[in-house]
N, C-alpha and C positions, 0 to 999 in steps of 0.2 A: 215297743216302738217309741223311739222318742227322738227329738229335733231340739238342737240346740238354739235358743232364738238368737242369742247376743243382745239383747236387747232386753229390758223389766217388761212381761206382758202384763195386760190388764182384764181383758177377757179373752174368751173364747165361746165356739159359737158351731156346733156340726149342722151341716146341709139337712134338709127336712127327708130326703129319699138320696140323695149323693154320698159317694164316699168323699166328702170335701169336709173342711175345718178351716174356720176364721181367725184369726189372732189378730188382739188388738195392742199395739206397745209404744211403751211411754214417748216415742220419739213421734206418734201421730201417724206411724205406719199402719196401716194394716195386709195383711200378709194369708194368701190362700193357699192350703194345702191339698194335694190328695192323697189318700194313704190305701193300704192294699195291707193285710195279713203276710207277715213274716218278709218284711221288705220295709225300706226306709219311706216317711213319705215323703212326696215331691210337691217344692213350690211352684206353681202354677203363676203367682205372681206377686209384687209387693209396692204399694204405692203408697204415696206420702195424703193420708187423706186429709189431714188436720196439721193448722202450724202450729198447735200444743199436742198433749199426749190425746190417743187411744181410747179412751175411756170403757167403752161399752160396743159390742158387735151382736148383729141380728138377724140372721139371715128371713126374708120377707118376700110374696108374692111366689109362694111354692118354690123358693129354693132361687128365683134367678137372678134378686139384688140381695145386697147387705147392705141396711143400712147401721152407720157407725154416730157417733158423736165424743164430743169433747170439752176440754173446761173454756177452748176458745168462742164457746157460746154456738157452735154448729153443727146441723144433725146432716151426711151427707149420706145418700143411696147412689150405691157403687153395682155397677151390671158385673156378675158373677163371669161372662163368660169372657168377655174383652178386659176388664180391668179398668172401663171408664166410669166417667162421674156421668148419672145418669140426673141428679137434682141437689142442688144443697140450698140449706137453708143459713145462710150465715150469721141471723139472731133469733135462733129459734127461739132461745130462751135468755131471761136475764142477768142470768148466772153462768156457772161451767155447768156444765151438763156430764151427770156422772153416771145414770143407770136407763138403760131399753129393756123392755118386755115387749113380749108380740101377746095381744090380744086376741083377735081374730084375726083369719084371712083378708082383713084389709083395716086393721087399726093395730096401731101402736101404742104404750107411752114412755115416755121419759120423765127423767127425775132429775132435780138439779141439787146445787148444794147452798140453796135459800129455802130450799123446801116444796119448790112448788111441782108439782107434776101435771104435765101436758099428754093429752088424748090427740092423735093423729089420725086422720081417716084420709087413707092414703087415695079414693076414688072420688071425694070433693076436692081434694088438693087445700086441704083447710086444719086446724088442732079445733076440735071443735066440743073439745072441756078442757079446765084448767083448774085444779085444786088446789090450792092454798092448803094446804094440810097441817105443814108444820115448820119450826123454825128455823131449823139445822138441816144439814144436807140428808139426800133420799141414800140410806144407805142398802135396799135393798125392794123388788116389789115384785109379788105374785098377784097372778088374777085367776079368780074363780070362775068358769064358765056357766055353771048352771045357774048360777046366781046374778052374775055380772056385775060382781064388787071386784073392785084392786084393793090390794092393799097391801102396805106401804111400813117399811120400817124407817128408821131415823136418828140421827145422831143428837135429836133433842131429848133421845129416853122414851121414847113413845110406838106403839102400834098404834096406824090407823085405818081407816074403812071407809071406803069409797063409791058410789053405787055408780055406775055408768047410765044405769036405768033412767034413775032421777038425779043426776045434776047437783050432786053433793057431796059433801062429807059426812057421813054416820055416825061415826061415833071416833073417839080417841083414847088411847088405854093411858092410864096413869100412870105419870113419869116411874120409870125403873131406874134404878142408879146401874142397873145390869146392861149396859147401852146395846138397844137391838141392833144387830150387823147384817144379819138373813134372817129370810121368812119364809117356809114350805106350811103346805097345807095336807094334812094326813087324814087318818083315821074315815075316808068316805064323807073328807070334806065337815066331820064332826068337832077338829083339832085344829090349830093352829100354832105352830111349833117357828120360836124365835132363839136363833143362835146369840151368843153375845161375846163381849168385849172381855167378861171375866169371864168367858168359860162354862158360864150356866145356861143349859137349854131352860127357855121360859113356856111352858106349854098355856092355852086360851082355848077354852071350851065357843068352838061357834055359837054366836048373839049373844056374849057376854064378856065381850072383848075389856071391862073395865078394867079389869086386872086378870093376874094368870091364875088360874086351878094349879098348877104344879108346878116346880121347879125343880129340874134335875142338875145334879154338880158333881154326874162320876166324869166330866173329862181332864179334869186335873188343871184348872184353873189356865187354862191356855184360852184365846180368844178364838170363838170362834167364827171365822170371816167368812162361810160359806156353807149351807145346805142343799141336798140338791136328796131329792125324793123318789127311794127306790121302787119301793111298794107304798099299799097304809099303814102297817105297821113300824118300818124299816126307812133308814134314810141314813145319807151318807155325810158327814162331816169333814168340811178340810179346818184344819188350826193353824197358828201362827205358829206350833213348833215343828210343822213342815209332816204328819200325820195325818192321813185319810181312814177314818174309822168309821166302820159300819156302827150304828145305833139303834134300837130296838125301843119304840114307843107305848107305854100302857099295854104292859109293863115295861118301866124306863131302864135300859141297861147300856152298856157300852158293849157290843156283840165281839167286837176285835177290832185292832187294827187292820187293813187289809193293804197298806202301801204307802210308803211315804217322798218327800223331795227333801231329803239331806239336812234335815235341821232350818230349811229355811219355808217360811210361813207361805200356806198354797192359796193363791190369790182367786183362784176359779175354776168348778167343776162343772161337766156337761157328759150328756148318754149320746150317741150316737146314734142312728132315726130307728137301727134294729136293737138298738143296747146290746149290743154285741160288744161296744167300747167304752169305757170311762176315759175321759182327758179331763188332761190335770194342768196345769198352770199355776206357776211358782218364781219367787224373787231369787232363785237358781238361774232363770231367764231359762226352765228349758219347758217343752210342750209333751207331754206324757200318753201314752194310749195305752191303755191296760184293757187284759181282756179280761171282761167282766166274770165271765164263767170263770175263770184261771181264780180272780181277786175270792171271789166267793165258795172255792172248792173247799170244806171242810168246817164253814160258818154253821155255826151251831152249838159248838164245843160250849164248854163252862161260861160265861159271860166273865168279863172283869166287872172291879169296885163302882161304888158310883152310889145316892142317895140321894129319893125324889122327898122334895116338902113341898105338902100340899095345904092350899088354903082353899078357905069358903068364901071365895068369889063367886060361888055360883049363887048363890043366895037369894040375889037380887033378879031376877028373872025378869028377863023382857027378848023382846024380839029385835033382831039387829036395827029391823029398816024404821023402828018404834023408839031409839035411844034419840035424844039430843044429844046433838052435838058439843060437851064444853065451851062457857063462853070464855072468849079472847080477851085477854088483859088490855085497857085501854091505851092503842095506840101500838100495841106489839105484836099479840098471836093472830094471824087471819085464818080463814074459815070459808071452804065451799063457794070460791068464785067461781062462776059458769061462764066461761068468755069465749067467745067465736070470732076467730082471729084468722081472717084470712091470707095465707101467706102464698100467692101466686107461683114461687118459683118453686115451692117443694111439694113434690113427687109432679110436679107439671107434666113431666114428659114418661109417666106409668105408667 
């Protein structure tokens, strides 16, 4: 199955229990699908939510808003089933606003491209943390639940670590010239596995985020803009040469290709609430559903090339929420602002 968007998408985003799918695209549309097995799917609707591009899409509150944001500095929550604006925020942040995560059932956060990331508690109607993390834009952030860290990849060269618990920032890995793009969390929550810019997976032994335990380089020096996490061993790569390839963690291998968008670089992958589907989104401008079982019929065979260098970063042993924080150069890098910012009109009417 696949739709042609006409338009560069930027994310994409499947209903938590619905056959539905988000797209977010560069002209500040966003755009709801429904889709069905062996049939086209159907747009349900397409509104102008942002006067810049699309940035980021999120479906929130058990499936019945999405909320979106954009570089026009506004995060807006859209009612899934009419197509209305249900709250916007129009300076949520002070920057463009480029990346959502859903937290829990009633928090969010966002990432901008000054670095800073905002905490959302959608039932105070308030951002009620704000991290300062790092210098360059958020280029990517997962959250851990059992733990209640985020964290946070970056265009400054850095992984960082976030506690929601306490009101801070933990720790910050030391700059990689490998620029982190994604960040999935594997191994039973033991790993932490960062895609990059030159194509090198960076793996991080959990509470020793200073530097990486391993580095893998079988994807052939392509960038990679997107992880998204099948199992703990397994996890799925999209790259800038338009390639979706299953990957195989400790031990690091490249398991196959299993699908690609034409040579052109795939912007964002997501499972559908049964993973029954992968969709894909690509500078093709088209929306992808694969059926996951189909992609993985026959995964196993030989592995391709590929060669992990491992260093002893573990050495130094400590406990995550026990590291300081690196200090800030006087006057440039900031660190762990905890700010309660009450902004009345967003999610006011939740």
């Amino acid at each position: 199955m696949e739709v042609h968007l006409g338009k560069l998408p930027f994310d994409v985003d499947f209903h938590p229990s619905n056959p539905l799918i988000g797209v977010g695209l560069i002209t500040g549309d966003l755009q709801l699908y429904r889709y069905a097995a062996d049939s086209q799917p159907q747009r349900l609707f397409e509104i102008r939510a942002h006067t810049e591009s699309c940035r980021a899409v999120r479906f929130i509150n058990e499936g019945r808003a999405i909320v979106t944001c954009s570089p026009d500095f506004s995060i807006l929550v859209t009612d899934v089933e009419t197509g209305a604006a249900i709250a916007r925020s129009e300076n949520a942040h002070e920057a463009a606003v480029n990346r959502l995560v859903n937290l829990t059932e009633t928090t969010i956060a966002s990432g901008d491209d000054e670095g800073s990331i905002k905490v959302w508690d959608t039932r105070q109607q308030t951002c009620c943390n704000t991290f300062e993390a790092h210098e360059e834009y958020i280029s990517d952030m997962t959250f851990s639940a059992d733990s209640g860290k985020l964290l946070a990849t970056s265009g400054d060269g850095t992984l960082s670590v976030c506690s929601l618990r306490r009101n801070k920032v933990l720790t910050q890995s030391e700059f990689s010239e490998d620029e982190p793009l994604s960040v999935v969390i594997m191994k039973n929550g033991q790993k932490v596995i960062c895609g990059t810019q030159n194509g090198v997976l960076l793996l991080y032994s959990w509470g020793y985020m200073k530097d990486c335990s391993d580095r893998f380089t079988g994807l052939q020096s392509n960038s990679i803009d997107v992880l998204l996490k099948l199992d703990e061993d397994r996890a799925i790569t999209g790259s800038e040469n338009g390639l979706i390839s299953l990957v195989g963690i400790l031990p690091n291998r490249v398991i196959q290709p299993i699908a690609e968008h034409s040579e052109c670089p795939v912007e964002r992958l997501a499972f559908s609430h049964d993973k029954k589907y992968l969709g894909s989104i690509s500078h093709d401008q088209m929306l992808k559903l694969w059926d996951l079982d189909e992609l993985l019929n026959g995964v196993g065979m030989a592995p391709t090339g590929g060669q992990t260098v491992a260093t002893d970063s573990d050495s130094d042993i400590m406990e995550e929420d026990d590291v300081i924080p690196p200090q800030p150069n006087p006057g440039n890098r900031r660190r762990g602002n905890n700010a309660q910012s009450s902004i009345s009109e967003f999610f006011a009417d939740m």
